[in-house]
C-alpha positions in Angstrom: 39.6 2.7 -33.0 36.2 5.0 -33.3 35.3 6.0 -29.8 31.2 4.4 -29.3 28.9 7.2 -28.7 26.9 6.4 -25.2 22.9 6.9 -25.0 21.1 6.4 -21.9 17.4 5.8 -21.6 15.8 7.0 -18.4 12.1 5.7 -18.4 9.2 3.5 -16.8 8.1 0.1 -17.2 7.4 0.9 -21.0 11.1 1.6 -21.3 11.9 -1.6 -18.6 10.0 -3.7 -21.0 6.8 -4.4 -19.3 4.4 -6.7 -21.1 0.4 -5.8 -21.6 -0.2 -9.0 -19.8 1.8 -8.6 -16.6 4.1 -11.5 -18.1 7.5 -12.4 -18.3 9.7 -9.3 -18.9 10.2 -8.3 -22.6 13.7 -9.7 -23.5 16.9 -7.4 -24.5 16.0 -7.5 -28.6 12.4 -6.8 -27.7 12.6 -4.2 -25.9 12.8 -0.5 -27.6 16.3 0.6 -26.1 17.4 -2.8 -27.5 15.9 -2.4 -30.9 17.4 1.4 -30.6 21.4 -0.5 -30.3 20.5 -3.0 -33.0 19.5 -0.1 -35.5 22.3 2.0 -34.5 24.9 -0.6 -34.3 28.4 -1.3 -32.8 29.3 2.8 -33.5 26.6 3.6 -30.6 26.4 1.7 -26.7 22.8 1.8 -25.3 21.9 1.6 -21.8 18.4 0.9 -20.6 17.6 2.6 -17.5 13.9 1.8 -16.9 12.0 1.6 -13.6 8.9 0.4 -13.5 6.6 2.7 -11.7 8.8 5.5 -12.1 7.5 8.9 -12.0 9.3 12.7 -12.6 9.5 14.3 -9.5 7.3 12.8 -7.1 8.1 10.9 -3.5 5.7 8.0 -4.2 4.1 7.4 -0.9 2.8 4.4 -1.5 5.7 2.6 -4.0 8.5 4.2 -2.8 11.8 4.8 -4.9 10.3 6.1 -7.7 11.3 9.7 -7.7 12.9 10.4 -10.9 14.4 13.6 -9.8 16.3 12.2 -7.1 17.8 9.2 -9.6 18.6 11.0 -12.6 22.3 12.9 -11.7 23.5 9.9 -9.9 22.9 7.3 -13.0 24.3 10.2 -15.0 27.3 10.6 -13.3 27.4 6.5 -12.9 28.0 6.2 -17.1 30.0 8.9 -17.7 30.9 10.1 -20.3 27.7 10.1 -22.4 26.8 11.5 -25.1 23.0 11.5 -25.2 20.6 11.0 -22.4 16.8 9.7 -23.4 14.3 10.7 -20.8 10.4 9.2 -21.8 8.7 9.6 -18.3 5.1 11.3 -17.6 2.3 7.9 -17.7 3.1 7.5 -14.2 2.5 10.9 -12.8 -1.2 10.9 -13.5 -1.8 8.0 -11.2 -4.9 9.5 -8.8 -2.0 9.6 -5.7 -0.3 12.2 -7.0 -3.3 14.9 -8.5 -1.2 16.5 -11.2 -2.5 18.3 -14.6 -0.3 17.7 -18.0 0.8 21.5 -17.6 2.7 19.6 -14.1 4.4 16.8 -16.0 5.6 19.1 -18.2 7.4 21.5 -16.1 8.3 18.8 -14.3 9.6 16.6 -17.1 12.2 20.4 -17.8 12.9 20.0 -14.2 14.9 16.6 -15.2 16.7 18.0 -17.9 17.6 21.2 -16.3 19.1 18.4 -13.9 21.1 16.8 -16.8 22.0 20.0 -18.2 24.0 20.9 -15.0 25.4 17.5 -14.4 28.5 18.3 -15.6 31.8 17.2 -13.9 35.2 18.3 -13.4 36.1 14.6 -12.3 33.3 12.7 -14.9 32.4 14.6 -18.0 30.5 16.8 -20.0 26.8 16.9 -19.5 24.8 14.9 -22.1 22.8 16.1 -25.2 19.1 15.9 -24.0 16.0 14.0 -26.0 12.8 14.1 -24.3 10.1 11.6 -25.4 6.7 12.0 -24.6 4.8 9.0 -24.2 1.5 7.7 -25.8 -1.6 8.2 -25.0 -3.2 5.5 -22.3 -5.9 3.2 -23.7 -8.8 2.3 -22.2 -7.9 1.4 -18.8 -11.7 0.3 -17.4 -10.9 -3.3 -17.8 -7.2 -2.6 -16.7 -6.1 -4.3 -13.3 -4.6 -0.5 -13.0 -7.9 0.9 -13.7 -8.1 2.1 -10.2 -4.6 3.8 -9.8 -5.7 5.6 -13.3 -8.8 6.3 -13.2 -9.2 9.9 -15.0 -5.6 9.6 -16.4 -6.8 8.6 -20.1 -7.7 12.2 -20.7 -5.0 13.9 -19.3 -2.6 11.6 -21.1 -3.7 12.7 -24.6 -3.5 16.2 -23.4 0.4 16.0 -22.4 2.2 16.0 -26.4 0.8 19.3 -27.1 1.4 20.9 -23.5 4.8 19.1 -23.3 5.6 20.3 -27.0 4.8 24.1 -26.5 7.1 23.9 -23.3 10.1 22.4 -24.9 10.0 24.3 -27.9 9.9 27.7 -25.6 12.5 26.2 -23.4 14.9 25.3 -26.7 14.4 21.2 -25.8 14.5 18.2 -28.2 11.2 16.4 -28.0 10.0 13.3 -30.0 6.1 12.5 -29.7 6.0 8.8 -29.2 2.3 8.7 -29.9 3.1 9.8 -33.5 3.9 5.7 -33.9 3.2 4.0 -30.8 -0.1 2.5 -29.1 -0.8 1.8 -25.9 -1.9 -1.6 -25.7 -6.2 -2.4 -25.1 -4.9 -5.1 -23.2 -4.5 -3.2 -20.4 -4.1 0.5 -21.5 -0.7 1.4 -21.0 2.0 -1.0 -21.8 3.0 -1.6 -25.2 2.8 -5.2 -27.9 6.5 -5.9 -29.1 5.9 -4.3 -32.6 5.2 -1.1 -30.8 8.7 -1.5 -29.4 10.0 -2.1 -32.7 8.8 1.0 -34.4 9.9 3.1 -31.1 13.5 1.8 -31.5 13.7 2.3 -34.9 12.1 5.8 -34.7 14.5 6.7 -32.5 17.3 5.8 -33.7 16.9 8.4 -36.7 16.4 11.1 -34.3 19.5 9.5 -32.2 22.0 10.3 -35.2 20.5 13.5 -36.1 22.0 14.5 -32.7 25.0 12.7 -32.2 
């Protein structure tokens, strides 16, 4: 029997399956990592590891538990052996709280995969094969019930695909640009309709067997 390859995706709410209208949760075929295990099939095992709310490397003082630096290694080791981890975090870091510029996500977001790149085990396994996604651009957000948290975090969204991209490529790391194919939603500026998930997932899941 053909061993399944094993993909983890480490993310926010977008990656949780968070809804534009602060509804119900997105269910398992509607949201992207679920689209992702439909289009790669039986051959592949997807796990969704999304947290709304989560940021790279920051101790959020107000959410709390939101530090992806300090989760990342742990839920590595916790699905061991993988093959590919999927990290698509950065939206959350320009909340105001935290007063970071795109150049700061970015060297933060290599922060997390150094992490993963030493996460290997005697006990556990090999580290994974990394694939960094940067998200989309925000929307407008000044009708947004997280206009507040935001406010100035439009601009520095659409400034983070270039800035991230020159970093990974000097650094030798895989990146996708979500915003390539995905939209924020004007609903409320930075979660995503279900068709955006569907294009993510399928996206994705090209990129996924390029790699593995």
């Amino acid at each position: 029997m053909k061993t399944q390859k094993t993909i983890m995706c480490f993310g926010d709410s977008n990656t949780w399956g968070f809804p534009p209208d602060c509804g119900a949760r997105y269910d398992r075929q509607t949201r992207w990592p679920g689209v992702l295990q439909r289009e790669l099939g039986d051959e592949y095992y997807v796990i969704e590891e999304g947290l709304p709310g989560r940021n790279t490397v920051w101790d959020d003082p107000v959410e709390g538990g939101k530090n992806g630096l300090k989760q990342i290694v742990p839920l590595i080791h916790s699905h061991m052996p993988l093959d590919l981890l999927i990290i698509m975090l950065g939206t959350n870091d320009f909340k105001n709280r935290f007063s970071v510029s795109p150049t700061d996500v970015a060297w933060s977001i290599g922060r997390l995969v150094k992490e993963a790149r030493d996460s290997s085990s005697r006990f556990l396994g090999d580290a994974p094969e990394v694939l960094v996604i940067c998200p989309p651009p925000l929307a407008d957000t000044s009708q947004s019930p997280f206009k507040d948290i935001l406010n100035g975090a439009e601009e520095k969204s659409y400034q983070l695909a270039s800035t991230l991209g020159v970093f990974c490529e000097e650094n030798e790391i895989r990146m996708f640009d979500a915003g390539e194919i995905v939209q924020s939603s004007p609903v409320d500026g930075v979660h995503w309709e279900p068709e955006e998930h569907a294009k993510l997932g399928a996206a994705v899941s090209e990129v996924v067997r390029a790699i593995l």
